[in-house]
C-alpha angles and dihedrals in degrees: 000000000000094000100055079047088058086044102049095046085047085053094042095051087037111036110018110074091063086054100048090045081057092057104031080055080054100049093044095049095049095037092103089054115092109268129234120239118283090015098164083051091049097047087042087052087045099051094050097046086054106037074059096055089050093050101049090039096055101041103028113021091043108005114171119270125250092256101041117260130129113256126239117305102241098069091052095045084055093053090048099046086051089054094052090045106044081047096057083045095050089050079050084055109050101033140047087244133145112234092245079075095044088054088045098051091047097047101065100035090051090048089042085048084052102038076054097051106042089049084057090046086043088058092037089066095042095045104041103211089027104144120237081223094084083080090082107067082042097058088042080056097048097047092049092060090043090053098045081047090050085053096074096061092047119145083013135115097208090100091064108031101129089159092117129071102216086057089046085058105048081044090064092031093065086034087061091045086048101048086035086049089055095050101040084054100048089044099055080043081059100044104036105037119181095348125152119331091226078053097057104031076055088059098040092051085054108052080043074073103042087055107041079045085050087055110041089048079062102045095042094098096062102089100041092044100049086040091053097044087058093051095059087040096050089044088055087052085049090057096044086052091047087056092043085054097060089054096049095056101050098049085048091055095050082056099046085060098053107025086088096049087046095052088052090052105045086047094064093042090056088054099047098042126096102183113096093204097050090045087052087059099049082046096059088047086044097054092045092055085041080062105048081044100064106038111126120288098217097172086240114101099204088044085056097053095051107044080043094057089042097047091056093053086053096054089056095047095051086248119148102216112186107193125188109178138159124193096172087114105020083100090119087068125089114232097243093045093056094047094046092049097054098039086056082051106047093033093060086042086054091047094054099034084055085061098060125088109198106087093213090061096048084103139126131181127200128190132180119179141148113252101184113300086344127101102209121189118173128175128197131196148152123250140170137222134028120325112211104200116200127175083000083303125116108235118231119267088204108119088238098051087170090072097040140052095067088112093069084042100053082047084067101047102051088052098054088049094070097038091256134139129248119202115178119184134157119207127175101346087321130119118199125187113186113179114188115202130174137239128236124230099237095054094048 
């Protein structure tokens, strides 16, 4: 009894720490997937069954020999594949999730485990007494990273689309490196011993590349596919704006028609009352269809019903908008687009403005104008804070980013659709959006 107690602490200081790395991999990459009932119960359930395989693998399947060599290679690829398998079903245990993810998710805890512990073998050859546990704080570092990468996903489903099946190959494709990667090492183990230290630091720096190759071929789907998710997202966004659209201009035509009639009327009612509360009142509706008035006639229908409806947002929130837009030429464009494209403007120039405090600096200014055979718009605002720029985007500063940022997006998009150019800074507390479109030749 004393003895398995010896066994399982020397287990525990020596060996532990690469299993748990395996499953704590497992947990952070999956944390975003719904969770089966009595989950902390399931992963603690999965981290004792295989500890135990672990343990009764390494001291009683392939203990080390007496004299110190490593014993033959079959017994210990069993163990390992064990390992990989009973960890993919463990991710199959405590998540609704397919088994695509649960390949995924092992795949990559289990490469980031070995690119740790070969660096730390690596080390070991090179600095004789140096002790295996300073794996430990670099597992704790390696997870940390995973886990703030996997942030960025979060709430998404990009990490686990395996709905293609170009992404399903080059899933299997870095599962067989990873599980080749594990045998060739534990075979050369095998047939080379305790050669030369240049040898195996050789060998350790080269499965270091099988794994971290292991792990950028599953993970290389990340980018097309999220990129392309918010594509299909930020075009449906496209169409809803379209309709809204349709709506828009059509309210702000029935108040065209009337905004001069109702000036008229509301002027002869402020001269006639006598009541100062009545006559406030007529002055704020005054002031509103004032507004709607004089609103800038760019010659461009879509681009009036959109800097009418946001100027009338900036009014009631206390904004100074100053818009100087010609649509004489903006013909090329089709009506939804343009007023997709500047609502997706002006509304991430209200959102900021809102944020600043000093009244002077709640301003946003606006021009469109023709500069040869070149449409330029070009939108200035304050803001405050700390803008975070990614892909020559700014990234949302909304807390769920991963229901927010399509605006930019959508900005994009539009652009590239008509062959334009998009440029975003931010310089002392401005933010400044040009977009530069052309102009086709029919419509010069």
């Amino acid at each position: 009894m004393t003895d398995l107690f010896i066994q399982l602490l020397d287990f525990l200081w020596e060996s532990f720490a690469n299993v748990a790395a395996v499953l704590v991999g497992c947990m952070i990459t999956t944390k975003y997937i719904p969770k089966k009932r009595h989950y902390r119960f399931r992963v603690i359930l999965s981290f004792v069954l295989i500890t135990a395989w672990m343990f009764i693998g390494r001291n009683y399947l392939a203990p080390d020999k007496p004299d110190g060599s490593i014993p033959g290679p079959f017994v210990p690829i069993m163990i390992f594949s064990g390992l990989f398998l009973f960890s993919g079903l463990s991710v199959l245990f405590w998540c609704h999730s397919t088994w695509h993810q649960a390949l995924f998710a092992v795949t990559v805890s289990y490469a980031l485990q070995n690119i740790c512990e070969r660096i730390i073998e690596m080390l070991m050859w090179l600095i004789p007494g140096l002790p295996r546990q300073w794996i430990i704080p670099l597992l704790i570092a390696t997870l940390w990273w995973y886990n703030r990468f996997c942030g960025q996903y979060k709430q998404r489903q990009t990490m686990f689309d395996f709905s293609n099946i170009n992404n399903r190959f080059l899933l299997f494709v870095a599962s067989g490196v990873m599980i080749g990667c594990v045998v060739i090492d534990l075979l050369l183990k095998v047939e080379l011993g305790n050669s030369s230290p240049e040898l195996n630091v050789m060998i350790c720096v080269m499965m270091i590349m099988f794994s971290a190759m292991s792990v950028i071929v599953s993970m290389s789907h990340l980018r097309e596919t999220d990129s392309k998710m918010r594509a299909e997202e930020a075009a449906n966004l496209l169409r809803i704006e379209q309709s809204r659209y349709e709506q828009d201009r059509q309210i702000h035509e029935a108040i065209s028609l009337k905004c001069h009639d109702i000036k008229h009327r509301i002027a002869a009612m402020r001269s006639s009352s006598s009541d100062d509360e009545y006559r406030t009142e007529l002055k704020k509706i005054g002031k509103l269809v004032d507004i709607f008035d004089t609103a800038p006639h760019s010659q461009n229908a879509a681009l009036d019903v959109v800097l009418a409806n946001k100027m009338l947002t900036c009014n009631s929130l206390n904004i100074t908008i100053t818009c100087m837009a010609d649509g004489r030429r903006m013909g090329f464009m089709a009506d939804g687009d343009i007023y997709a494209l500047f609502g997706n403007i002006l509304d991430n120039a209200i959102e900021a403005a809102q944020q600043v405090q000093d009244p002077e600096q709640r301003m946003i200014t606006l021009n469109v104008e023709t500069k040869g055979d070149f449409l330029a718009i070009s939108c200035e605002n304050f803001f405050t804070g700390t803008l975070t720029f990614e892909d020559g985007l700014p990234m949302t500063t909304k807390a769920d980013q991963a229901n927010h940022g399509y605006g930019t997006h959508s900005i994009r998009i539009l652009t590239e659709k008509y062959d334009g150019l998009l440029k975003v800074s931010s310089q002392d507390d401005i933010f400044t959006l040009s977009i530069i479109l052309p102009i086709p030749r029919s419509y010069n």
